[in-house]
C-alpha positions as CSV (number, residue, x, y, z in Angstrom):
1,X,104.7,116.0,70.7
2,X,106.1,116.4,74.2
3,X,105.8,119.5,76.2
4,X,108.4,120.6,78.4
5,X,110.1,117.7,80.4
6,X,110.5,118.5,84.0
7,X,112.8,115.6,86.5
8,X,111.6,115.5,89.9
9,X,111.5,113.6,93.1
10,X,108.1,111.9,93.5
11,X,106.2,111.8,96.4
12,X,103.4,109.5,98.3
13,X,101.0,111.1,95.9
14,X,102.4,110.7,92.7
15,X,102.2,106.4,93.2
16,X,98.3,106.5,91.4
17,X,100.5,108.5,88.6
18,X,103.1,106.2,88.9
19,X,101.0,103.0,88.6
20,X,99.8,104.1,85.7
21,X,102.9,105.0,83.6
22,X,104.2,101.4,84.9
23,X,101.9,99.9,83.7
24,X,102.0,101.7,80.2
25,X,105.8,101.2,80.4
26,X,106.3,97.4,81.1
27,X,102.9,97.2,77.9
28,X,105.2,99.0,75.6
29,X,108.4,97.3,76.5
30,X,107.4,93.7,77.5
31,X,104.1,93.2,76.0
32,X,105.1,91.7,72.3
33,X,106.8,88.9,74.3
34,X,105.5,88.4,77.9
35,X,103.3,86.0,78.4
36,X,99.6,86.7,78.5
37,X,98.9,85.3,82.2
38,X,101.7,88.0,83.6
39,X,100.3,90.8,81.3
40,X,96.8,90.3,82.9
41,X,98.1,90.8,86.5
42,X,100.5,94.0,85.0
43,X,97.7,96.2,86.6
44,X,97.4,100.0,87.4
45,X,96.1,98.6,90.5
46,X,99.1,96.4,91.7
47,X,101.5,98.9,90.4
48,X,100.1,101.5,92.3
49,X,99.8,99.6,95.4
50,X,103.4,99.0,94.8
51,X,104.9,102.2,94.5
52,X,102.8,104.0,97.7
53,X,104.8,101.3,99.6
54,X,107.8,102.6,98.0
55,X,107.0,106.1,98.4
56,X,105.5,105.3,101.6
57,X,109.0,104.6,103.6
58,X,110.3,106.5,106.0
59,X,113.4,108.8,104.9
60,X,115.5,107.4,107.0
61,X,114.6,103.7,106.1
62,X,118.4,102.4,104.7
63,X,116.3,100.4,102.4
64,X,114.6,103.5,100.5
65,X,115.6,104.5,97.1
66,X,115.7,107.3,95.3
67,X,112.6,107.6,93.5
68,X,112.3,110.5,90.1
69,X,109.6,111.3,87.6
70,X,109.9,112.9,84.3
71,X,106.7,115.1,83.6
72,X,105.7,116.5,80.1
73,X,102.1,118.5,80.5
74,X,101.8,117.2,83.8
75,X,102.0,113.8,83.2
76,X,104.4,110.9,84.4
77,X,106.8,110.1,80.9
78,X,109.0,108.2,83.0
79,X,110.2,107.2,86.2
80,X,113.2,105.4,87.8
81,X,114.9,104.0,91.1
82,X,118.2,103.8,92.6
83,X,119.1,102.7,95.8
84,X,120.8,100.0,98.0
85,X,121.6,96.6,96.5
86,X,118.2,94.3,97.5
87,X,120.3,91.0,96.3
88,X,121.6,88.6,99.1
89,X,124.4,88.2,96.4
90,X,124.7,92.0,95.4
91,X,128.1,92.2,93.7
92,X,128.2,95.6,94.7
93,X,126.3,98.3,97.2
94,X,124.0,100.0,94.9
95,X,121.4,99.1,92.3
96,X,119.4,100.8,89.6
97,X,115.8,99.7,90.6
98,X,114.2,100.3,87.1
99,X,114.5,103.2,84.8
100,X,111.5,103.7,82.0
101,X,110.6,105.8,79.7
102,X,107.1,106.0,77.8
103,X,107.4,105.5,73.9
104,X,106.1,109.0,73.5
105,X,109.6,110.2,75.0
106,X,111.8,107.7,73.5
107,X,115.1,109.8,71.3
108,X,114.8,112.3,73.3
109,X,117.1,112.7,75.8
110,X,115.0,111.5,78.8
111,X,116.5,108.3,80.1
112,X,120.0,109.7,80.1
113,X,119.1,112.8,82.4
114,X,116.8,110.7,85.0
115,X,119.8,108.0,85.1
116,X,122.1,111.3,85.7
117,X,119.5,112.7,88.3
118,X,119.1,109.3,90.3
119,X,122.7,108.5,90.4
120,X,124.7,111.7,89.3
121,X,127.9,110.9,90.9
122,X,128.2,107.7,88.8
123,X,128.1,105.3,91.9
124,X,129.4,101.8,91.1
125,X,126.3,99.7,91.0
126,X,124.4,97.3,89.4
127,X,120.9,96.6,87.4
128,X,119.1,93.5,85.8
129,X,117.4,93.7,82.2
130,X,115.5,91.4,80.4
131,X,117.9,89.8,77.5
132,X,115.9,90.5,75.2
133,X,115.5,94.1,75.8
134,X,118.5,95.1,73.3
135,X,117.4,98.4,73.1
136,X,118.1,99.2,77.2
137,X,120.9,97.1,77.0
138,X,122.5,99.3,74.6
139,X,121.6,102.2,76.5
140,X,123.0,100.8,79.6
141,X,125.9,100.0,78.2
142,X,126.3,103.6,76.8
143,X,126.4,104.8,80.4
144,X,129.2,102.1,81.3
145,X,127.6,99.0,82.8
146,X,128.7,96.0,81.4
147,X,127.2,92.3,81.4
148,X,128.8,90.1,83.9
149,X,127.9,87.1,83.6
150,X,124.8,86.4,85.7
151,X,121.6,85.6,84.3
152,X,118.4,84.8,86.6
153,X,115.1,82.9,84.8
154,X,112.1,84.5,86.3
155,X,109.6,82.1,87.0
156,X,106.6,84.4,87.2
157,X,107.1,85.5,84.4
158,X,107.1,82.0,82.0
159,X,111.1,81.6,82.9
160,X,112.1,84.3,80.3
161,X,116.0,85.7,81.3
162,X,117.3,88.6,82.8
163,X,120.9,89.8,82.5
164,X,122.6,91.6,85.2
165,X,124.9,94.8,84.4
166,X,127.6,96.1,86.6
167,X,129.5,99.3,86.4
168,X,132.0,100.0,88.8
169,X,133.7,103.6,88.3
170,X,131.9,106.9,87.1
């Protein structure tokens, strides 16, 4: 059972924090279907690494996103970013980074209020999800982004498909 969930902005020292729920995240989402040789190299390490770069930029940096943490009993239950479009081909300014939630917090609530506290004017943007992730789809799609179309075959990780979702009014 969760304690009281608390929606933050993270900071430089929450990436050790951070590397771990990511890695516990993308286990629990991806790891039924991922294959084994990306799953080995889904470390707490790399993840880490990752997100002190993140954190790491400077405030003024045009490429930094928005970066929040759900806690429950001091612990990271989920995370997301939102910031400028990092696509050559962006259809649109903004993009939704990632946004994930740890099993323990899934039906609650969670994802709707970090998506509301990244982006809570509803800015016309963009993410990509893995097809086969109906379950964020249908979320996403709750909170008005649609499918348009695109679909990109990551190599890395054994060519499986991701769709991208626009939404262009609040």
């Amino acid at each position: 059972m969760l304690g009281e969930l608390t929606i933050r902005d993270a900071v430089v020292d929450d990436a050790p924090w951070l590397g771990l729920a990511h890695a516990i995240a993308v286990e629990e989402a991806y790891g039924h279907y991922f294959p084994e040789e990306f799953m080995q190299r889904n470390t707490v390490e790399r993840r880490t690494q990752m997100w002190a770069e993140t954190l790491a930029l400077d405030s003024g940096d045009a490429q930094k996103p928005r970066v929040v943490v759900a806690e429950s009993d001091s612990q990271i239950v989920g995370f997301g970013a939102f910031g400028p479009a990092r696509d050559a081909d962006a259809p649109m300014d903004y993009e939704l980074w990632r946004l994930y939630v740890l099993s323990s917090a899934y039906g609650t609530g969670l994802a709707t209020r970090m998506l509301h506290a990244l982006d809570p004017d509803r800015t016309p943007s963009y993410l990509w999800v893995m097809e086969k992730n109906t379950r964020a789809i249908a979320f996403y799609r709750k909170h008005g982004y649609q499918p348009d179309g695109a679909v990109e075959h990551l190599k890395l990780i054994g060519d499986l498909p991701k769709i991208r979702m626009t939404r262009s009014t609040g």
